[in-house]
C-alpha atoms as an extended CHARMM CRD file, in Angstrom:
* protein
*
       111  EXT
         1         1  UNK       CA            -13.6720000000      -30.3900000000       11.6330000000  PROA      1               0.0000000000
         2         2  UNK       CA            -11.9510000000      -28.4220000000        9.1880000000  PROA      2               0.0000000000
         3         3  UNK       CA             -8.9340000000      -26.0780000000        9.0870000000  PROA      3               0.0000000000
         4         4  UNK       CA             -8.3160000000      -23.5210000000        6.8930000000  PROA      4               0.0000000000
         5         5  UNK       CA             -4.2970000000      -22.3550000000        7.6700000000  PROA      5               0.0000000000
         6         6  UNK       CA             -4.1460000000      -18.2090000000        6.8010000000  PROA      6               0.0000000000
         7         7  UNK       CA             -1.3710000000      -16.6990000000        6.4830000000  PROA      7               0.0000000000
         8         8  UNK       CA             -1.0650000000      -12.4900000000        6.7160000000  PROA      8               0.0000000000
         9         9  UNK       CA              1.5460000000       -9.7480000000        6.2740000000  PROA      9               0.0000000000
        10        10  UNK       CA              1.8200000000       -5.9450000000        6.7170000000  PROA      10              0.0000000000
        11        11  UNK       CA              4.3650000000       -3.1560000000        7.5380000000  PROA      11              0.0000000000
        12        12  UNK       CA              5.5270000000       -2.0860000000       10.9720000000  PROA      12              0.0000000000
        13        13  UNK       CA              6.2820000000        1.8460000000       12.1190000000  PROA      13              0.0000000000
        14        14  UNK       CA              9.8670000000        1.1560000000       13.1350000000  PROA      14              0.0000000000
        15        15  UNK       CA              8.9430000000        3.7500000000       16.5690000000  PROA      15              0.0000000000
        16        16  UNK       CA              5.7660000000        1.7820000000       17.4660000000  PROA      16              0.0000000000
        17        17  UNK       CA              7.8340000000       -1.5450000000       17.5040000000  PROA      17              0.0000000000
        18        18  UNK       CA              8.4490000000       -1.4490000000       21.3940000000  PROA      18              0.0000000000
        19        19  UNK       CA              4.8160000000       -0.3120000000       21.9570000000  PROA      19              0.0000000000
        20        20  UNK       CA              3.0300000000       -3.1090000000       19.7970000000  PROA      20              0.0000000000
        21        21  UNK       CA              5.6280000000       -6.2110000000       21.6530000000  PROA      21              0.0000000000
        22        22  UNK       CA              4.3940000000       -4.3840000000       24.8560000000  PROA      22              0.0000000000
        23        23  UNK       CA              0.9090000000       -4.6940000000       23.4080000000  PROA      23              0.0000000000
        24        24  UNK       CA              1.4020000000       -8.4490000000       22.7980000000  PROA      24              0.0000000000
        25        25  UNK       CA              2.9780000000       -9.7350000000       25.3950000000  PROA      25              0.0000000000
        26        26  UNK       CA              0.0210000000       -8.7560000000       27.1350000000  PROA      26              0.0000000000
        27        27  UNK       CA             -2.7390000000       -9.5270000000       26.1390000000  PROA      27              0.0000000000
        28        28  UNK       CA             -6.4210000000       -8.5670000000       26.9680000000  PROA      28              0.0000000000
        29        29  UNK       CA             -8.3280000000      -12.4220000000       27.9550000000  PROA      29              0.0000000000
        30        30  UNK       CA            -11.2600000000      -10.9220000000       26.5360000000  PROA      30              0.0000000000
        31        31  UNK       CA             -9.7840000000      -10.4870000000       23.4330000000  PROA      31              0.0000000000
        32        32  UNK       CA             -8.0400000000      -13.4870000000       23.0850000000  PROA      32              0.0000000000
        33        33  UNK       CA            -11.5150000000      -15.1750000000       23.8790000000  PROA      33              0.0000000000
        34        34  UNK       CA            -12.9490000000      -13.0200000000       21.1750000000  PROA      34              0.0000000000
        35        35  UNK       CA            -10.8150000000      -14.5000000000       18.7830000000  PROA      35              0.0000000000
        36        36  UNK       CA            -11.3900000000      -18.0410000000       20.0770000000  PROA      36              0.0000000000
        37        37  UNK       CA            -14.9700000000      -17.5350000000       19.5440000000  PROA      37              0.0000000000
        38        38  UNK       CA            -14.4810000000      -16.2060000000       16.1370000000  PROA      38              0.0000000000
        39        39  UNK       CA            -12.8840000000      -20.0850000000       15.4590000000  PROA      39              0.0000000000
        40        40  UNK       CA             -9.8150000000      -18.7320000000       15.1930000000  PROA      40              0.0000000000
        41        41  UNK       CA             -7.0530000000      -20.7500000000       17.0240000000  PROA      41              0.0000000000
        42        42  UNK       CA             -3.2220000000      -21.4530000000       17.1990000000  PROA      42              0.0000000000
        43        43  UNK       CA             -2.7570000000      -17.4650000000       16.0210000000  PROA      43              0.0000000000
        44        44  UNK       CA              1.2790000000      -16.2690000000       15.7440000000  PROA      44              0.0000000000
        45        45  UNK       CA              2.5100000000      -12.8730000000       15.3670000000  PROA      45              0.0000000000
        46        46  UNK       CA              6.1110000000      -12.4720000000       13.9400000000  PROA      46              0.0000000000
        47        47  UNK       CA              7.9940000000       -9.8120000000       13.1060000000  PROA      47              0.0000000000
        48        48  UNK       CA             10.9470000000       -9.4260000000       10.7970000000  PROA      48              0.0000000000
        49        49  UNK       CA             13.4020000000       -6.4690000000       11.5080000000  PROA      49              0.0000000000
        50        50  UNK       CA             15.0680000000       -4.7120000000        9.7110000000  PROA      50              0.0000000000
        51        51  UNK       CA             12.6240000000       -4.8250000000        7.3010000000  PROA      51              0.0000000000
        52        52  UNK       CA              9.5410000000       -3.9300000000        9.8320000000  PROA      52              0.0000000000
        53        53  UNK       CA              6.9750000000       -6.8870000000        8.8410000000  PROA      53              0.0000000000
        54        54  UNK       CA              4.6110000000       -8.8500000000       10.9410000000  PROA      54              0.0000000000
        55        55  UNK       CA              3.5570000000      -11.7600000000        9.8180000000  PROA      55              0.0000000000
        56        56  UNK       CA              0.0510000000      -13.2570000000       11.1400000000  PROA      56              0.0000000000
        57        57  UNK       CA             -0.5720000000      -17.2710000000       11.0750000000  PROA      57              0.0000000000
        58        58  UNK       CA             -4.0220000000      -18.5020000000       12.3260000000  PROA      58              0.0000000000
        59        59  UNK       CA             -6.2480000000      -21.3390000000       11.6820000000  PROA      59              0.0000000000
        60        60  UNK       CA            -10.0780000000      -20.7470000000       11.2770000000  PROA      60              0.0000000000
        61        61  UNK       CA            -12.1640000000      -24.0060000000       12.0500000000  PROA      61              0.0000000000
        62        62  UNK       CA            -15.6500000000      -21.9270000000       11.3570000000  PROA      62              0.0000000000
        63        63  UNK       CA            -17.8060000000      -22.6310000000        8.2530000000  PROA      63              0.0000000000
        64        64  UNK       CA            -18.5900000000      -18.8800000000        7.9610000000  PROA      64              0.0000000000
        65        65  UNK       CA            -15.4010000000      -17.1760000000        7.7490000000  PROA      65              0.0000000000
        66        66  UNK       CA            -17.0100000000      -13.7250000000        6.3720000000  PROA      66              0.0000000000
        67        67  UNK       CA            -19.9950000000      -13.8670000000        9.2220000000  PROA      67              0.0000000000
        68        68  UNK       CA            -17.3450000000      -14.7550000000       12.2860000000  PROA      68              0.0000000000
        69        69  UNK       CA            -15.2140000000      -11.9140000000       11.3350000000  PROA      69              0.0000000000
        70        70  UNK       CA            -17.7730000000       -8.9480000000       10.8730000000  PROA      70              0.0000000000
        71        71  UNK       CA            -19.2640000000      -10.2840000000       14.1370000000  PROA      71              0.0000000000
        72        72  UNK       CA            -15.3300000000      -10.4220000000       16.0930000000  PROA      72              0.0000000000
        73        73  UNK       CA            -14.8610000000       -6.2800000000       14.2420000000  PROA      73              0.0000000000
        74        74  UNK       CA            -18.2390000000       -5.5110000000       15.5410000000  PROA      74              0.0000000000
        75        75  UNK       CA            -17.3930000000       -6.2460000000       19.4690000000  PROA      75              0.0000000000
        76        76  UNK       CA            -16.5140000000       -3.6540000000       21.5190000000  PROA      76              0.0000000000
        77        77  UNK       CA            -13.0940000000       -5.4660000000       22.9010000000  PROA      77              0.0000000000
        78        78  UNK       CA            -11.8560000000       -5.6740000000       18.9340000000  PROA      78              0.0000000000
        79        79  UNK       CA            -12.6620000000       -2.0900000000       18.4630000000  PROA      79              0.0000000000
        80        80  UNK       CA            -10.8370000000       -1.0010000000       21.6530000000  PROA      80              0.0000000000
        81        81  UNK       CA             -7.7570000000       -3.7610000000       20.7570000000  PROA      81              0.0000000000
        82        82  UNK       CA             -7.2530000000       -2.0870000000       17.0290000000  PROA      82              0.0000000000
        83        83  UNK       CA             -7.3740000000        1.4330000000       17.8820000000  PROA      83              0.0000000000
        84        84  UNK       CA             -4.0050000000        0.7800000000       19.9430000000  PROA      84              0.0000000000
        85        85  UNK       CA             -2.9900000000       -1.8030000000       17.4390000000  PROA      85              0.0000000000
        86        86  UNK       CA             -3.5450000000        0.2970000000       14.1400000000  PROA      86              0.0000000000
        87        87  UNK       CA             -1.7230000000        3.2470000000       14.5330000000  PROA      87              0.0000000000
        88        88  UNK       CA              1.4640000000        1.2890000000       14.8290000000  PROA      88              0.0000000000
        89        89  UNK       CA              1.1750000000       -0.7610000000       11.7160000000  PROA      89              0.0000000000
        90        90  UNK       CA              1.6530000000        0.2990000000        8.1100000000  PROA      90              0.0000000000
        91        91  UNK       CA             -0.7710000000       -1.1750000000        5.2350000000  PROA      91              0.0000000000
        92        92  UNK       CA              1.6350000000       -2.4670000000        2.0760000000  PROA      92              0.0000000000
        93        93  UNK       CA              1.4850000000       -0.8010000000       -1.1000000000  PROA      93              0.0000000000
        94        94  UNK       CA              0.6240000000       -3.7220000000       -2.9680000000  PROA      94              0.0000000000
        95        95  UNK       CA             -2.4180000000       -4.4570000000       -0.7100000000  PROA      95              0.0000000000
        96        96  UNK       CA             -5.9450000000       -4.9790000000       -2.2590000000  PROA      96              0.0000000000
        97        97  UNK       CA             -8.0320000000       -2.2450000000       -1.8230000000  PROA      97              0.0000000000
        98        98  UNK       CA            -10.0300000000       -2.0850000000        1.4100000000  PROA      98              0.0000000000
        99        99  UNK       CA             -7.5860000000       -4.8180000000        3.0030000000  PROA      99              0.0000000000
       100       100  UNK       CA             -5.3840000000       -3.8000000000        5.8950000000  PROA      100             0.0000000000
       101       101  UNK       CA             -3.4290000000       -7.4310000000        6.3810000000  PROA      101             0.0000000000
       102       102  UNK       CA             -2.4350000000       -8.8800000000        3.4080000000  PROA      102             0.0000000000
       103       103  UNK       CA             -3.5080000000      -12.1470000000        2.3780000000  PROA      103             0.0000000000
       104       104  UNK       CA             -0.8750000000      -14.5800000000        1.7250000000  PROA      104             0.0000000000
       105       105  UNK       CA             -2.0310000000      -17.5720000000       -0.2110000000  PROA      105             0.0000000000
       106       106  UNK       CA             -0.2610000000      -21.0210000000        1.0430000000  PROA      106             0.0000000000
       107       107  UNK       CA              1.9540000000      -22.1840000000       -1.4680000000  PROA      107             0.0000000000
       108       108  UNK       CA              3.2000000000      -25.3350000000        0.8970000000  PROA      108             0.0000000000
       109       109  UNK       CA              2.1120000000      -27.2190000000        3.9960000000  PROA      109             0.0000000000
       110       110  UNK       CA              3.8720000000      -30.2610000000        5.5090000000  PROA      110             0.0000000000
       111       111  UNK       CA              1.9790000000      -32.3120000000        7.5610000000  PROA      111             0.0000000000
């Protein structure tokens, strides 16, 4: 099996902060499953104050990375997850256009 390490960034809203940890620390099991069955596994939040950025660390071990995550946006869970989720993060200014998590490529992995 293969693993493909992805890393992620994007902004914060400084008063949402307490709201998304809440958010986090519990999580929906259907969700989480939902993201299991998307292949993605070993996923880590952090978040860097003062500066208000999460960063996102997952590994995918699908072979169709585009297919598993149109079919984990389609589900209603995801939909229900990100409309609490969204509102309390900010998209960068230097992201891509139509991305809302930046892509951060690896630059070094020990194993």
């Amino acid at each position: 099996m293969s693993v493909r390490r992805m890393g992620m960034v994007i902004g914060i809203r400084p008063e949402k902060i307490a709201e998304y940890r809440k958010l986090h620390a519990e999580p929906w099991p259907e969700m989480n499953r939902a993201l299991s069955e998307a292949n993605i596994h070993n996923y880590s939040i952090y978040l860097r104050e003062p500066e208000n950025l999460l960063f996102g660390y997952w590994e995918y071990t699908g072979s169709d990375f585009a297919a598993d995550m149109k079919r984990l946006g389609e589900l209603a869970v995801s939909k229900r997850w990100l409309a609490l989720t969204d509102p309390c993060q900010m998209r960068l200014e230097s992201a891509a256009a139509g991305e809302w998590w930046s892509a951060m490529p690896e630059v070094y992995h020990l194993d």
